[in-house]
C-alpha positions in Angstrom: 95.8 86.7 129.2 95.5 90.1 130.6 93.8 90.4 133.9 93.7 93.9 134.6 92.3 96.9 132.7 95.3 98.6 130.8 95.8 102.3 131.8 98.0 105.1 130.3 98.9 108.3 131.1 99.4 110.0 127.8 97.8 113.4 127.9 97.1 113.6 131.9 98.8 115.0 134.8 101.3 113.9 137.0 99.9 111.3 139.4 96.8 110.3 137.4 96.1 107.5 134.8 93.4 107.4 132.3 91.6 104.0 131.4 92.5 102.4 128.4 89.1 101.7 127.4 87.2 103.9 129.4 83.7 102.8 127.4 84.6 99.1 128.9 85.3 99.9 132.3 81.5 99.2 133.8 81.2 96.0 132.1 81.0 92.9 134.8 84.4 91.0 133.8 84.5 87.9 131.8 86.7 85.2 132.2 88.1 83.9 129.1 88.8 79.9 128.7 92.3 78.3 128.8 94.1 78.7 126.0 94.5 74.9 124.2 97.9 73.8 123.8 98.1 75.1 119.8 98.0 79.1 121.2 101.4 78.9 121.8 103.9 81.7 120.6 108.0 82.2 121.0 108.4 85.2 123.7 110.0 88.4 121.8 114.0 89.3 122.8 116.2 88.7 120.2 119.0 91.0 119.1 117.1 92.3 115.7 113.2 92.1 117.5 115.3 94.9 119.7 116.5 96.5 116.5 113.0 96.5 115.0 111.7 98.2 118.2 114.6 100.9 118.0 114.1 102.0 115.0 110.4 102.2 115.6 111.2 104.3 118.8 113.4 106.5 117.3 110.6 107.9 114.2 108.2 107.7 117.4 105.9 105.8 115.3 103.0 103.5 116.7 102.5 100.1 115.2 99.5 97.4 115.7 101.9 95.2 116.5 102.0 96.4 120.2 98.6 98.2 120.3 96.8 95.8 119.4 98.5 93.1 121.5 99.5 90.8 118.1 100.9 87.2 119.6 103.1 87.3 116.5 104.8 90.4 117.4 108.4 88.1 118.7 108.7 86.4 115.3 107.4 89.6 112.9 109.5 91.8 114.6 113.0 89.2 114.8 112.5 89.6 111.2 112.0 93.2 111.1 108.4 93.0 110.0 106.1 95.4 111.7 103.0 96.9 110.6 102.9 100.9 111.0 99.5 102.1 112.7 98.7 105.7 111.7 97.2 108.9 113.0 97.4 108.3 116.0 96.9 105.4 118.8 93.2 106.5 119.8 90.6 104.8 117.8 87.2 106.8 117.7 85.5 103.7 118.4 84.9 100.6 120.9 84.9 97.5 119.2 84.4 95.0 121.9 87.3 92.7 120.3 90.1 95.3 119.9 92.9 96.3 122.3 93.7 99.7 121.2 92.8 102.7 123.1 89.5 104.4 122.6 88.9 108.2 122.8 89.6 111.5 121.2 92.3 111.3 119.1 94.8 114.5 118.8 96.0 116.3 116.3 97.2 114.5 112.7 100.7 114.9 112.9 101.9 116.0 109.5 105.4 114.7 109.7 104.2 111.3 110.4 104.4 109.8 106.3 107.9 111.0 106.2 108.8 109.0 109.7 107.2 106.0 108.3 108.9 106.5 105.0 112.5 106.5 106.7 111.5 103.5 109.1 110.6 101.5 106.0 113.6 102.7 104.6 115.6 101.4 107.7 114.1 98.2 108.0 114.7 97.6 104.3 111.2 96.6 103.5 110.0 94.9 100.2 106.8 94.7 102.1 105.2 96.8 104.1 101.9 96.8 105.9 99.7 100.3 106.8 96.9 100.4 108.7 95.2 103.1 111.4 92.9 103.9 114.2 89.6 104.8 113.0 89.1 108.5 112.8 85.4 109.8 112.7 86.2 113.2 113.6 87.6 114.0 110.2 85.9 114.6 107.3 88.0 112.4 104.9 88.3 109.4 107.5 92.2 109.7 107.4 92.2 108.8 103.7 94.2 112.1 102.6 96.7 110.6 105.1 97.1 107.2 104.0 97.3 109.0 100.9 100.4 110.9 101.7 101.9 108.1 103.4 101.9 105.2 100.4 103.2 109.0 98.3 106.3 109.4 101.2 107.1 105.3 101.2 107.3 105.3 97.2 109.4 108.5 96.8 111.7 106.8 99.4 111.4 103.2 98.7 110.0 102.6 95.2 110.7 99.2 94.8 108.6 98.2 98.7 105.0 96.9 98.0 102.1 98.4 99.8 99.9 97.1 101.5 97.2 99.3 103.7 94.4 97.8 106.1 91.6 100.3 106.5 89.0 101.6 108.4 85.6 101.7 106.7 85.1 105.5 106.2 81.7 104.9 107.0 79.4 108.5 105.8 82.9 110.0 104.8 82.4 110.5 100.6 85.0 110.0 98.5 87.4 108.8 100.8 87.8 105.9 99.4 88.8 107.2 96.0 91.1 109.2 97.4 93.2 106.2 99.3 92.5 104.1 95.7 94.0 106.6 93.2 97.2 106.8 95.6 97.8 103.0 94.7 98.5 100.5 97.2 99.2 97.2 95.8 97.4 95.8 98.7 94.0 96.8 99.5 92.6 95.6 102.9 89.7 96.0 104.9 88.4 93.1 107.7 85.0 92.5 107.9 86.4 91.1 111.3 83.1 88.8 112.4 79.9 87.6 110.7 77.0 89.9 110.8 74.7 88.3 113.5 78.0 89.7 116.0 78.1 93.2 114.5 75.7 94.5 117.3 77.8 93.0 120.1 81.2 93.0 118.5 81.7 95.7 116.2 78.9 97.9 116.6 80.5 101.2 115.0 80.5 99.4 111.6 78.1 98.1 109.1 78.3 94.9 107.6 77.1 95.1 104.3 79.1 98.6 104.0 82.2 96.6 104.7 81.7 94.6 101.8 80.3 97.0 99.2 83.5 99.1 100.2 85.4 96.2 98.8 83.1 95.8 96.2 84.2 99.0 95.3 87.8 99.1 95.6 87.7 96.3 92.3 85.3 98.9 90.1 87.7 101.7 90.8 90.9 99.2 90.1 90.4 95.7 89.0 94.0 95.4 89.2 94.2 95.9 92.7 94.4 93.3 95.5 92.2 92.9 97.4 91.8 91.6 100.7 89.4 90.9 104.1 90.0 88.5 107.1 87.5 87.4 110.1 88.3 86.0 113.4 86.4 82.6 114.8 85.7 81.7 118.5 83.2 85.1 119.0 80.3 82.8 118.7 79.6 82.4 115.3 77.8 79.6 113.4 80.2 77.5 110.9 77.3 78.3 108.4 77.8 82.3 108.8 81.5 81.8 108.0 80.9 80.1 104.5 78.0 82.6 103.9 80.6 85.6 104.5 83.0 83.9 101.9 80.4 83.6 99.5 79.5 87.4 100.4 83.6 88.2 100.0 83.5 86.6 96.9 80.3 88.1 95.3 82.9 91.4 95.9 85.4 89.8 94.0 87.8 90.2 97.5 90.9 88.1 96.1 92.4 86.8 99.6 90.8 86.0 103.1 92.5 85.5 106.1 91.0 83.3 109.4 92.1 83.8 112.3 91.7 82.9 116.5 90.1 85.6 118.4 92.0 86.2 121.9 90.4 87.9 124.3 92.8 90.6 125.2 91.1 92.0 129.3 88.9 90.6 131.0 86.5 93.3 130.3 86.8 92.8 126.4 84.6 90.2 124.6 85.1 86.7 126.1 86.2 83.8 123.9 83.4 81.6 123.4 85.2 79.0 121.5 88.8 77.6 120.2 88.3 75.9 116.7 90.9 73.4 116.1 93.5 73.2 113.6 91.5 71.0 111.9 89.2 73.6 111.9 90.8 75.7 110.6 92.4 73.2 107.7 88.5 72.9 106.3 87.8 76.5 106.1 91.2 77.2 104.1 90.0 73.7 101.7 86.4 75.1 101.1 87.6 79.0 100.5 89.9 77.7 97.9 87.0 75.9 96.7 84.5 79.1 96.4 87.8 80.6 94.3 89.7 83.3 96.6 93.2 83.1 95.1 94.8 83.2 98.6 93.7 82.2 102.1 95.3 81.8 105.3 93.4 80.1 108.2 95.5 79.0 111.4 95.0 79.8 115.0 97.6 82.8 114.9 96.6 84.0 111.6 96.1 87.7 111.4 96.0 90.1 108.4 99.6 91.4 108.3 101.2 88.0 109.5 103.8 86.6 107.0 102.2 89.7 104.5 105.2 90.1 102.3 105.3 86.1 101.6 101.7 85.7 101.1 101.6 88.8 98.6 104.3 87.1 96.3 101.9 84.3 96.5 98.8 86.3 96.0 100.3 87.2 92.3 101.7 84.5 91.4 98.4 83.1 92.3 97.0 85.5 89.7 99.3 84.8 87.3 98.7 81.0 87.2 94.7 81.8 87.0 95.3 83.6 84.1 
């Protein structure tokens, strides 16, 4: 686990830094638990991880993958999956989960659907995963961008599946029909926690916005994916969790994802508990149960790991259903 507060200097003078999460630096520090012994990941180094991150480099794109802090990151990118984060790496909000850097974002950068679009291109793709910072300072939300960037990846790569995990666009109307009509064959959006933790956790979001916006997504496009994934250990009741599938399901949300939460500073939201496999084994049984046609629960579960696989088994999932 991290110990210190991540800095950076992008965008200050020589000789400074600026905090990473600036909004978190008061806080008293919190102490996460040990890790148990099934938190265990493969260190990142071989040959293609180091092609992966090349090619990422050289279309100076930023990906979750490293802002975020993803354990997965050493086997994703050794395959060359990696999930692009867009406009931007400042996030206009401070969830007190989430690794990436809060503040004012810049400018969009225009060019930035065509550098994904090569990259995908590059990494030969059939699969690819798009998701971004939030971005409250613009009146669409970003959703004009995601837009242009599923356009750029299917004029360049028309046979690579899409799938994009999204802000909420909370009081942005009719972004959300914008990023629908452009799409995606993946449409996700992570409710993240249970709605007693909102406050604490997420407080920039709404819960029950989260799910009508996924509500949504199926009225505008039945035939669209859809998709939502939570993390466990941030103090929740087992009872929330099954009431939030039932809540995903009344939304028609077709796959769920479960996942660990790990705390990624000190200064970040402490890890009140580690479910255990088992765990995680009976929330997968009874989400099957309530009838999503996918779900993956493990410790290192998170929404874009092992995407490409899962999606082929998300429609044939379908197509066995009907």
């Amino acid at each position: 686990m991290v110990t210190v507060l991540d800095t950076t200097r992008g965008g200050m003078t020589e000789g400074t830094a600026k905090a990473r999460h600036p909004e978190k630096a008061h806080r008293p520090d919190r102490p996460g638990m040990a890790k148990p012994s099934w938190i265990r990941v493969k260190a990142p180094g071989s040959q293609v991880y180091n092609e992966t991150r090349e090619i990422v480099r050289a279309n100076k794109l930023v990906t979750v993958c490293e802002e975020a802090g993803c354990p997965n990151i050493g086997e994703c990118w050794s395959k060359k999956h990696a999930t692009f984060m867009i406009m931007g790496d400042t996030c206009t909000r401070a969830c007190a989960f989430c690794n990436v850097k809060t503040g004012m974002p810049g400018a969009l950068d225009a060019t930035e659907p065509a550098h994904v679009a090569e990259a995908v291109a590059k990494l030969g793709l059939s699969h690819v995963v798009i998701t971004s910072v939030d971005r409250d300072d613009l009146d669409d939300g970003g959703a004009a961008h995601f837009a242009a960037v599923i356009t750029a990846i299917r004029d360049l790569s028309p046979n690579t599946t899409i799938e994009i995990l999204t802000p909420d666009f909370l009081r942005k109307p009719g972004a959300l029909e914008v990023v629908v009509a452009a799409r995606p064959d993946v449409f996700n959006h992570n409710l993240e926690t249970v709605p007693s933790k909102y406050l604490t956790v997420r407080p920039g979001a709404r819960y029950f916005h989260s799910i009508r916006l996924l509500q949504r997504v199926k009225e505008l496009d039945p035939s669209m994916f859809t998709k939502s994934g939570i993390m466990v250990g941030l103090g929740e009741e087992r009872n929330e969790i099954l009431q939030l599938m039932d809540d995903l399901r009344t939304a028609d949300v077709d796959f769920l994802t479960i996942g660990q939460y790990l705390q990624p500073t000190i200064k970040h939201h402490p890890v009140i508990s580690f479910p255990t496999p088992d765990d995680f084994k009976s929330y997968e049984t009874i989400a099957y149960a309530k009838g999503f046609l996918m779900v993956a629960s493990t410790p290192l579960t998170r929404s874009s790991h092992h995407a490409g696989e899962d999606f082929a088994r998300l429609r044939a999932a379908r197509a066995a259903r009907a």
